[in-house]
N, C-alpha and C positions, 0 to 999 in steps of 0.2 A: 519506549517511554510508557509501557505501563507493565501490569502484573503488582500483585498484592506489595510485595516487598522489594522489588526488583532494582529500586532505584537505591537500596541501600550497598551502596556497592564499596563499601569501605573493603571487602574482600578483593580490590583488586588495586587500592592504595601504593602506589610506590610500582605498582607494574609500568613501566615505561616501554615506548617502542627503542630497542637498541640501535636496531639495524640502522646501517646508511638507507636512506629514500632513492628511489631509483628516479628517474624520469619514466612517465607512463611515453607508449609508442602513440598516444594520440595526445594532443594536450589540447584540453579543454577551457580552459581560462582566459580572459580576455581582458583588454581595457574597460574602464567605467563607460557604460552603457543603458539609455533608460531600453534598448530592446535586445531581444536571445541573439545570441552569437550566431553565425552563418553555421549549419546543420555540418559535423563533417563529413568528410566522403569517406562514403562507405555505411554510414548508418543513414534511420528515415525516423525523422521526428516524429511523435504520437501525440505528446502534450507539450502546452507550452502556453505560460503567460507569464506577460513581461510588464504587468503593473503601468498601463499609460492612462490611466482614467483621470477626473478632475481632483483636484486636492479635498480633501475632506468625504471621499464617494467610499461608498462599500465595494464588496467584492463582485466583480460576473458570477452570480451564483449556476447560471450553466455548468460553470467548470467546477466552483466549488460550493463548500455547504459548512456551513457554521457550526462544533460543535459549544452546548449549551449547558451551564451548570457545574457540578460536579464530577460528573460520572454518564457514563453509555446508561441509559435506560436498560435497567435490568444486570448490570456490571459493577463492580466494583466500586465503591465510595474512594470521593476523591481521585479518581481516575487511576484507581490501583496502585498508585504512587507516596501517597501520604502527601500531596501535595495542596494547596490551602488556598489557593485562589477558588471562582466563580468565572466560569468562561460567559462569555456574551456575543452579541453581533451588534452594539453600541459600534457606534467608528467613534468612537471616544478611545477604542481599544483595540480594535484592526479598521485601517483606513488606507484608501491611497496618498501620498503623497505630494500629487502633483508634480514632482521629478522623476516618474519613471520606479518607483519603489510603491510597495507592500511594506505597511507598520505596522509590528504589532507590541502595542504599549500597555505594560503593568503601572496600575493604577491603586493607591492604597486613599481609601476613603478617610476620612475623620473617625471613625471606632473603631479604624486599624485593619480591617476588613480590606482583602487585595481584589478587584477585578483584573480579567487580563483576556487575552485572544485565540482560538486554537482552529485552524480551518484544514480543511480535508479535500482534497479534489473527488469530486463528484466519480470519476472512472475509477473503478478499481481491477478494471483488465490490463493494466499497465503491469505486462511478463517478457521475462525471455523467452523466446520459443523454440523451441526443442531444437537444442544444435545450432543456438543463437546467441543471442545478447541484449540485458536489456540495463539502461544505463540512466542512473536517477539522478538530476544535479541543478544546483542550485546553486546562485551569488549572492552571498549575503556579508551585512555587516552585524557583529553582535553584539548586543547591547553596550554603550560607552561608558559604563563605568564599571568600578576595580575595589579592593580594597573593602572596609565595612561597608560604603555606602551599595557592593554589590552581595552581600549577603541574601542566600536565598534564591538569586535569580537562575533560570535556568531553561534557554533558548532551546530550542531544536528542530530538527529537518530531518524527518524519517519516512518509515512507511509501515503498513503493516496487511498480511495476509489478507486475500478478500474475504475470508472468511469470518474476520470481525464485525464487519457492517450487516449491523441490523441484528446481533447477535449479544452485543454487550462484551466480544470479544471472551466470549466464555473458551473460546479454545485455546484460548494463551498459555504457553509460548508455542506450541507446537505448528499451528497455525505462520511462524514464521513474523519475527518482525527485524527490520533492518534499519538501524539509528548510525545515518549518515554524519554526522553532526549533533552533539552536545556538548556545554558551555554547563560550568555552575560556579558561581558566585564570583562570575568575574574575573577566573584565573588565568587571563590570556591562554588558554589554551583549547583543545578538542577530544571526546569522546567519539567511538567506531566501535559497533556491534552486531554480531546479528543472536538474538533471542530463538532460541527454538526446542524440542524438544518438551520434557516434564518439569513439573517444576514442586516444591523442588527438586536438586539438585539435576539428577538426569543427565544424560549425555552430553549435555550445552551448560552444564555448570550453572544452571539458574538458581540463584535469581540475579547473578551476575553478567551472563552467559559469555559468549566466546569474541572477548574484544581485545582492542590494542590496547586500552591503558590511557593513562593520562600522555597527551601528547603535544609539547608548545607549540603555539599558532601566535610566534608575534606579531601586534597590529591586528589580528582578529577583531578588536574591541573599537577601534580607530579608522577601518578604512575595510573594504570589502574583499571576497576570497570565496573562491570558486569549492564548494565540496561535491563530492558526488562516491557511487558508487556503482559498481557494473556485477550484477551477477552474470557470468559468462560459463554458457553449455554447451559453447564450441571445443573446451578443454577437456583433456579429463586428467586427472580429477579434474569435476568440476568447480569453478572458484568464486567466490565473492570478494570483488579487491573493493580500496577506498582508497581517495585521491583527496587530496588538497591543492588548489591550482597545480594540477597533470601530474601532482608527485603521487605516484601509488605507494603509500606508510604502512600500510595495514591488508593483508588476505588471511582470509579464511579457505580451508580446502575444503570439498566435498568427504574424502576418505579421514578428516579428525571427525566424523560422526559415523552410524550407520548410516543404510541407504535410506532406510523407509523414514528417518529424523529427517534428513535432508532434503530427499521428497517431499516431502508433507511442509517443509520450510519453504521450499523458494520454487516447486515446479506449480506456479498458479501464479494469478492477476496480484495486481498491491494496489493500494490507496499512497500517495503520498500525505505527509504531513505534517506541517508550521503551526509551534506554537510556542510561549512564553511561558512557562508553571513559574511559579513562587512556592518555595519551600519545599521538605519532601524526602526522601529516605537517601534520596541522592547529595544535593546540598549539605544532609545533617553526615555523611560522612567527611565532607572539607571541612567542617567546622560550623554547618549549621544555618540556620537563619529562618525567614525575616531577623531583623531586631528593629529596634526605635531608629537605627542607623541607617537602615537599607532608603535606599534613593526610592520613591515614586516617580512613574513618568519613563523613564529611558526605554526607548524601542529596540525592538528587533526589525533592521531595515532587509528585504529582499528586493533583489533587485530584478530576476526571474526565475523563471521554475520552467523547469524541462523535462523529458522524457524522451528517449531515444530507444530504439533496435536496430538489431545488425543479425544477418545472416536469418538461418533457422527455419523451419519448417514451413513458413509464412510471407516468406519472403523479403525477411528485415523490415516489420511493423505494422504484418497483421495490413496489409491494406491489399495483398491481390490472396485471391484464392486458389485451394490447391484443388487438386481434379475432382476428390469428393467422395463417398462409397458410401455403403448403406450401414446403418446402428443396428445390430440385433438385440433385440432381449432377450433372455437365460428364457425361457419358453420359446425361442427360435423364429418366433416373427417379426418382421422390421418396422423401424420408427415410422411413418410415413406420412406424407401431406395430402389428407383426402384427396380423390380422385384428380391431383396434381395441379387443383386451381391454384395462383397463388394470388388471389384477393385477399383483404386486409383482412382476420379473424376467420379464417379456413381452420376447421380444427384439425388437430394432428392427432394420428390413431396406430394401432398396430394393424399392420397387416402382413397378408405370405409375400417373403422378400419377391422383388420380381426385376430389381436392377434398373426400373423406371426411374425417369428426372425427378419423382415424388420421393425418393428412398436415397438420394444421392447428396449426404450431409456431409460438411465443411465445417471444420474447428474456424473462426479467423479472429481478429483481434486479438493476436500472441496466443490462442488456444481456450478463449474464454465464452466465443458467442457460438452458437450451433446457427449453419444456414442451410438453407434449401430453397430453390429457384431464385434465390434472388430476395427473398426474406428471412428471417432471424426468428429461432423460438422464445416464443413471447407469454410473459403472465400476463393475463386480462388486468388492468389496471393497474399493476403490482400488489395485487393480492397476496396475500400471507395463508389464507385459511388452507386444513386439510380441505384436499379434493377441489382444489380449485382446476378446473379443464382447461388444457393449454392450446394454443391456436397459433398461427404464425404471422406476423406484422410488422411494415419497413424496419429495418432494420434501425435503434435511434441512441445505441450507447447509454440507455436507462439500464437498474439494477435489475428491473425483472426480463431481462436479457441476458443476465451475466449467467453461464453453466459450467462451473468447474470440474474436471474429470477426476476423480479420486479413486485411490488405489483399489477401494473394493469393487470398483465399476461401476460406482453412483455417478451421476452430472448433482451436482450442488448448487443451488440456489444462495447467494449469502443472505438476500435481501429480506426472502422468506424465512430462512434458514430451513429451508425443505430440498427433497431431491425429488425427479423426475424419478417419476412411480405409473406402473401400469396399473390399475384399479384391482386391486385384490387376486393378481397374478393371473387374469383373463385372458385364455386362447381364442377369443370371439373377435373374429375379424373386424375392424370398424370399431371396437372399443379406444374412445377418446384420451388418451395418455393425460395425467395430472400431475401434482405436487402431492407430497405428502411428508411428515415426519421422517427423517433418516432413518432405515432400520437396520441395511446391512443384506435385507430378507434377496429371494430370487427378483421379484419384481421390481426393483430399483437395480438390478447388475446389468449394464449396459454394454456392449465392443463395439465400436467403430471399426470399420472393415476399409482400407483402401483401396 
């Protein structure tokens, strides 16, 4: 759901899925329920809310965060989309409901003018972990109306790279995004894609990229329906399937792209994402809209939001840790936790490896937080600045926690948009490891050793 022109997807018009739907081997779907379904066996829940708050209440912002406006600060107008709403944190526009659901309601003013809702959960380490599975799904119902009065509307439940938070999402598409669920203008039916790659065109076919097609969802609009998606790195090829209550419609394989596209797509954290656009390059390929016709007011009901893993490096969700080993940097000295305290704000430095419990770092959280003793590498504050000095502190699922591993051997920061950087490639024992701008250079190349 974003990229400059992305939503004009008239180039994939009349693509339908042919195929018979199989039954997925797990099924996810369940009776109307205001809480998550029973976790199944063999995966371990990561996220999950099930909308029980009072009628009229905002969201847990713990878990989630409101985006605001038009556009990511510093991204694309209109949210990349050509789409024509004003997002808010009004519960006039996302509210709970008091049964057990999440609404998020489009709203057209008297000058014609649309607000509407778009909310992002707070975690954007939610991965599959290497030789695992990580599984995104949500029950929703989408918006109740059809025909003119749904011109323009356009629901959805996606995710995207952690690498767009706090970036403006400038790395689009490559960065990876995964649109489990889109609706436009009411046509009883669903959209399934994952975005990745250049754009245009590029190996993901952007600005359309690589999806199923228009595909019917009757009662979609009427009564509620489980979607979800699992990227799974237990296979190989590796695969991205998409499910509609347990029917798996729609996969993508790892080998229709190259490696280093596909990499860079789906081997890191996500954010998930609920929101309602009005208008937009998507809608104007069905025929269009707002008009004077389109209905004000009709929501998008959710009923919960989950996240699961299974198997993989981590233990299926990132919650036990694995033995540990020590980080070198390309100057050959190791990550280290000064002289192995682990109080709150210890700074962390290079030093000569030495195989101490100071030097003995653990991916966890599906492969996105770095630990050692028993806390988490931490930016002071969530700081953004070059040269900000990094220290270690309880471990607390904030973004200045989150380090992604990336191919050229950087850990990446999204929230900064910085990577861990040794200070101007310093062999001086005791030198306090930092942030800094991504360069590529020696002092940002990192290997974790097992």
């Amino acid at each position: 759901m974003f990229g400059s022109t992305r939503r004009g997807r008239g180039l994939r018009v009349g693509v339908v899925v042919a195929a018979a739907l199989t039954l997925a081997a797990t099924t996810f779907a369940g009776p109307a329920s205001a809480s998550t379904p029973p976790t199944p066996s063999g995966w371990t829940q990561v996220f999950a809310d099930d909308f029980t708050g009072a009628a009229g209440t905002g969201l847990n912002t713990a878990n989630w965060l409101y985006d605001l406006g038009t556009g990511y600060p510093g991204g694309a107008a209109n949210w990349g989309t050509g789409e024509i709403e004003t997002m808010t944190n009004s519960t006039a526009n996302v509210y709970q409901d008091g049964n057990g659901n999440l609404a998020i309601k489009p709203i057209r003013a008297a000058n014609g003018s649309w607000t509407s809702g778009r909310v992002e959960t707070q975690r954007t380490d939610l991965a599959a972990p290497a030789g695992g599975k990580l599984r995104l799904e949500a029950r929703i119902q989408q918006p109740n109306v059809s025909g003119a009065a749904a011109a323009g509307y356009w629901p959805a439940f996606w995710a995207l790279g952690a690498a767009a938070r706090g970036t403006g999402a400038s790395g689009w598409p490559g960065i990876g995004e995964i649109d489990v669920l889109e609706d436009i203008n009411g046509r009883s039916s669903e959209f399934a894609t994952l975005h990745c790659g250049t754009s245009p065109g590029g190996p993901c076919n952007e600005t359309t990229g690589l999806g199923s097609g228009e595909r019917a969802c009757s009662g979609c609009q009427t009564g509620f329906h489980t979607y979800a998606a699992e990227l799974d790195r237990s296979v190989s090829p590796e695969q991205l399937r998409f499910y509609l209550d347990g029917s798996n419609f729609f996969t993508v394989n790892a080998n229709q792209v190259d490696a280093t596209t596909w990499n860079n797509a789906t081997h890191h954290g996500f954010f998930m994402i609920l929101n309602v656009a009005i208008g937009g390059g998507f809608p104007d390929a069905f025929g269009g809209g707002p008009t004077a016709q389109t209905q004000s007011g009709v929501p998008m009901l959710v009923d919960y939001v989950a996240a699961y893993t299974a198997g993989g490096s981590t233990g299926g969700g990132g919650t036990t840790t694995p033995s540990g080993g020590s980080i070198t940097n390309a100057n050959g000295l190791c990550l280290d936790n000064n002289a192995a305290n682990a109080s709150n704000g210890n700074k962390v430095q290079i030093w000569d490896c030495n195989a101490s419990v100071a030097q003995k770092w653990t991916f966890v959280q599906a492969g996105t937080t770095l630990h050692v003793q028993g806390k988490c590498l931490d930016i002071p504050g969530g700081a953004t600045a070059n040269g900000t000095k990094l220290q270690i502190w309880d471990c607390n699922n904030t973004a200045a926690q989150v380090w992604i591993p990336r191919a050229d051997g950087s850990y990446y920061n999204p929230q900064a948009d910085k990577c861990l950087d040794d200070p101007a490639g310093s062999t001086t024992r005791g030198t306090q490891v930092q942030i800094w701008t991504c360069n590529g250079q020696s002092p940002q190349r990192w290997t974790l050793h097992s």
